[in-house]
C-alpha positions, -999 to +999 in steps of 0.1 A: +000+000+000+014+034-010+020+061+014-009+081+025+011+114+008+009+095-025-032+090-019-036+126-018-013+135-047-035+112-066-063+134-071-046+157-091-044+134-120-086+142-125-074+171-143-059+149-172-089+150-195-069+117-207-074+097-173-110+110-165-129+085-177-150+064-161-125+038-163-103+058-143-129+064-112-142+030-110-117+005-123-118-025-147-114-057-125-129-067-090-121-051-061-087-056-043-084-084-016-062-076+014-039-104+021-017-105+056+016-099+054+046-105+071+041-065+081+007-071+093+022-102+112+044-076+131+019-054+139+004-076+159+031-077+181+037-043+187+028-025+215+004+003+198-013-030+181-016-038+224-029-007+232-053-005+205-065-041+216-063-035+257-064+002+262-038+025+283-038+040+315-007+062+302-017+094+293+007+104+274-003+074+249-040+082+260-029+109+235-012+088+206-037+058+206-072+082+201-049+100+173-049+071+155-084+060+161-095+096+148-072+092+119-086+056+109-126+074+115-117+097+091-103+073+067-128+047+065-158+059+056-146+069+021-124+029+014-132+027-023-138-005-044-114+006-069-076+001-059-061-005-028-056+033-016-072+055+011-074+090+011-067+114+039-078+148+044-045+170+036-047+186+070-042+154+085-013+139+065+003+170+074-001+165+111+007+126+108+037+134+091+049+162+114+036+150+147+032+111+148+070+108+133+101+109+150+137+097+143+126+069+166+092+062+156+077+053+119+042+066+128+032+074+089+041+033+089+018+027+119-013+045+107-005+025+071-003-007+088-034-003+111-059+005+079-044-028+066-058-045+096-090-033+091-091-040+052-078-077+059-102-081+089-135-058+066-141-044+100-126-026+129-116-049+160-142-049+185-114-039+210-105-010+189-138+005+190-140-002+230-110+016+240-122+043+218-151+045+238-126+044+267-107+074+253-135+096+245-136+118+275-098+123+272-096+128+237-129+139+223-118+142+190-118+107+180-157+100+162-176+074+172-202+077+149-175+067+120-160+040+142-188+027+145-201+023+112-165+006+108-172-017+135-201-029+117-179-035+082-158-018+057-186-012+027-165+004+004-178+029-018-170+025-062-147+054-058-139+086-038-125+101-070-154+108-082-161+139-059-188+162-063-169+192-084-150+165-102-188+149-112-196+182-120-166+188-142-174+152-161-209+164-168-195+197-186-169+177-202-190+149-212-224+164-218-226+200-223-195+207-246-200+176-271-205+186-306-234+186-322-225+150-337-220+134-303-255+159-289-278+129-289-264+102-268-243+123-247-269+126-218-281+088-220-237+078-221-235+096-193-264+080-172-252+046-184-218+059-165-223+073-134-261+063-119-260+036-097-230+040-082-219+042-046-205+076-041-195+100-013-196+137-010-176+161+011-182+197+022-222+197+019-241+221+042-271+206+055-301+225+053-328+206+071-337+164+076-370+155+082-399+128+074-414+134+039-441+117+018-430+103-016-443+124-046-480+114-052-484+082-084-506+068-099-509+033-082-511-001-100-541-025-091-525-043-057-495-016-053-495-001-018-484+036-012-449+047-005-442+050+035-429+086+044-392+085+043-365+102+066-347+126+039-316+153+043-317+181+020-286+197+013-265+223-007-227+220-022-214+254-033-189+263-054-158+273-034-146+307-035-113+314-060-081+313-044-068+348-036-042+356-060-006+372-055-020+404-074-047+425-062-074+429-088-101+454-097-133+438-098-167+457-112-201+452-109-220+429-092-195+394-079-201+361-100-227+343-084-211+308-072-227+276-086-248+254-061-256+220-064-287+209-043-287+171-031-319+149-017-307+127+002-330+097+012-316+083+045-314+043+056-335+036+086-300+031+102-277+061+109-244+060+131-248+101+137-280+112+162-299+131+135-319+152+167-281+163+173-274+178+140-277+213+131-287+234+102-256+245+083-236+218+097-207+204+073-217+168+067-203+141+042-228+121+028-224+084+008-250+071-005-263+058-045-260+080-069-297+075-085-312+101-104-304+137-114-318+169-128-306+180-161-274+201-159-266+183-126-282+215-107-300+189-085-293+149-075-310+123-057-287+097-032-307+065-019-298+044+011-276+075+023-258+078+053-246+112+067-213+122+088-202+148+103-169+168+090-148+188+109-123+216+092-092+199+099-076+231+092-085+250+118-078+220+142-042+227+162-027+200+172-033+157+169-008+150+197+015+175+223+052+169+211+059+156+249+033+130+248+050+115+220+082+115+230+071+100+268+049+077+253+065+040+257+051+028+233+065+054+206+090+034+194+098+013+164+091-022+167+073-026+135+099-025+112+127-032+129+148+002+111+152+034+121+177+064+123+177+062+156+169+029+180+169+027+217+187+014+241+216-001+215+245-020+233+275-003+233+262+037+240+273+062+262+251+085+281+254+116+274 
């Protein structure tokens, strides 16, 4: 498995027009199978692999151990069907690489290794999610909402390429800017393509969830009436434009940003309390892609599931630099090589 700095560099390629296909986003061949290694053997002789399974009464790796378990929540609700990779919020590899690695301690090489376990295993250990549970009121910002749904099995989605502005830039690509040869079937190619796919969404603001009655039918002879359904409206907008080096004049009234509304109809089981969530709230939302409105101004998810997102950016800190380097079990005994190993027979004190 490739480094989780690699995962995130990996979305840049969308803006080949050559590898934007839908062979790109969802893959040719089954999914990937997750075999132990001799790696994954190791792991489970480590001593974060024990905390993780039996908890710590150190709190200095209270500190480590719920950084990783709010590293793997926000990894696994987006595992894809398509290739072995993971993706991690850019905010986050930054603070994994910058405060869960030392000279002494591989912790980019943990993290790796611990959403290998729960690929091989398709679920998180029961005992991970218990001494989350454990950790909670020392280290709130682990989710237990996305551990949970873990707990309960991987269920990868088809792809997380296949973002919301990225589905958005297919559908001008693919659609709108055909030629008038290619006008006729471009709509229909592109239904064929992308409905019916497991998808999830980033960065929506919620605007309201609430029990609603289906849209009125006529009913076949024997058909029974939809029952009302839980459903979460939402709204994507187009992000503002990065500021520039240069300032610029601008005149007149600001370009309006795009918006993309999404009706999201819910599964009777959600790991989030929906009486807790707020209007406005940042949410992430997987669910099947089903229908859409014509210019992609509006789309429908079924059998959705919402989570809550944070702004990793405006989070400080994962772990205090201390912690780390008094936490035990901060060392490297995965792989067995580092720059710097401790307690090494013939050393002087200095």
């Amino acid at each position: 498995m490739r480094t989780t700095r690699l995962l995130i560099l990996a979305l840049g390629l969308l803006a080949s027009p050559a590898l934007a296909q839908p062979e790109f986003f969802f893959g040719t061949g089954e999914a990937p199978v997750f075999r132990e290694e001799a790696i994954d053997k190791r792991f489970l002789r480590t001593r974060l692999f024990q905390a993780l399974d039996q908890g710590t009464a150190d709190a200095n790796c209270a500190q480590v151990v719920g950084a990783y378990l709010t590293l793997l929540g926000e990894v696994g609700t987006q595992f894809h069907k398509r290739d072995e990779n993971f993706m991690l919020d850019p905010a986050l590899v930054q603070a994994l690489n910058t405060q869960l690695v030392t000279e002494r301690f591989p912790g980019n090489s943990y993290f790796v290794t611990m959403v290998r376990r729960v690929l091989i295993d398709k679920q998180l250990r029961p005992d991970w999610l218990k001494t989350a549970e454990s950790l909670v009121p020392f280290y709130p910002a682990i989710d237990m909402a996305r551990l949970r749904f873990l707990a309960d099995g991987t269920k990868p989605v088809d792809s997380f390429l296949l973002t919301l502005p990225v589905l958005r830039e297919r559908y001008k690509e693919e659609v709108q800017r055909v030629n008038s040869v290619a006008v006729s079937t471009a709509e229909a190619l592109f239904r064929d393509n992308y409905l019916d796919h497991e998808l999830a969404f980033s960065g929506l603001e919620l605007v309201d969830v609430k029990l609603e009655k289906p849209k009125k039918k006529k009913l076949k002879k024997g058909e029974e009436p939809e029952p009302e359904r839980m459903v979460a409206r939402l709204i994507w907008t187009e992000p503002e434009p990065a500021p520039t080096a240069t300032y610029e004049f601008q005149f007149g009234k600001p370009r309006k940003r795009e918006r993309v509304e999404v009706v999201a109809i819910l599964q009777d089981k959600q790991y989030v309390d929906l009486n807790k969530l707020l209007k406005g709230n940042t949410v992430l939302v997987r669910g099947r892609f089903w229908e859409y409105k014509k210019g992609l101004s509006s789309i429908e998810l079924r059998d959705a599931l919402l989570f809550q997102e944070r702004d990793w950016a405006r989070v400080g800190g994962l772990v205090e630099p201390m912690a780390l380097a008094s936490c035990p079990l901060a060392v490297n005994d995965l792989t067995g090589i580092a720059p710097v190993q401790p307690g090494a027979f013939g050393t002087k004190p200095r």
